[in-house]
N, C-alpha and C positions, 0 to 999 in steps of 0.2 A: 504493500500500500504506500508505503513512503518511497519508494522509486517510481511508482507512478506522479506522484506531488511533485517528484525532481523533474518529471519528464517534461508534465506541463509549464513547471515556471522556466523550462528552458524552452520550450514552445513559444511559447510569451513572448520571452525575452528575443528569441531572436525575428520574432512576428515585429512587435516595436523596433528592431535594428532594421529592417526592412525598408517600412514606414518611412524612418527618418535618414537613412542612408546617403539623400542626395545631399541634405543640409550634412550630415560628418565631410565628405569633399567636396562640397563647394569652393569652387577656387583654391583646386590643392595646388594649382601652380602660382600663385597670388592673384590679387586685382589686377583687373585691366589698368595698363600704364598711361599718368598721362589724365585723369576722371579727376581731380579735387577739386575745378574749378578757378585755379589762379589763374592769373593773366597767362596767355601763349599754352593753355592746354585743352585740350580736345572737347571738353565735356563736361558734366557730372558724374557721380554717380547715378544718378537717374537717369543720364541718357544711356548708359551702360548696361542698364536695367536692373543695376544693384539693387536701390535702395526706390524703387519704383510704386510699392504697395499702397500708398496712400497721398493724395497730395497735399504740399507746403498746407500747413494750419488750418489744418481739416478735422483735427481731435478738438476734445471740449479739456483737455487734461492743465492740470495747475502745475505748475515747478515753483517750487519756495524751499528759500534754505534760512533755516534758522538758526543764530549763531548765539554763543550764549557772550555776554560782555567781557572783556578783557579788564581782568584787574588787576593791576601795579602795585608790588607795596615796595 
């Protein structure tokens, strides 16, 4: 009974390896060269179609960083 438990969580496990396999090598050679966007380069990463999922300020989401005071003695 308990090597059937083994079988399946390796079932599982390599069901999920599956799944996400293309994200593990995704640009296992690096990014395209040349995508940051400074002056004299090609692109973005968006036009590369890296980072394409969603467009510029399109989420409702907050960033805030709360720091606590610096004190001196």
């Amino acid at each position: 009974m308990k090597s059937i438990k083994w079988f399946f969580a390796y079932l599982v496990l390599i069901a999920i390896s599956c799944v996400y396999i293309d994200t593990l090598f995704g640009w296992s050679g690096g990014p395209p060269a040349y995508r940051t966007g400074a002056p004299k380069d090609i692109g973005t990463c968006n036009d590369a179609g890296c980072h394409n999922s969603f467009e510029l300020n399109s989420g409702n989401a907050i960033f805030h960083l709360k720091m606590k005071p610096v004190v001196r003695i």
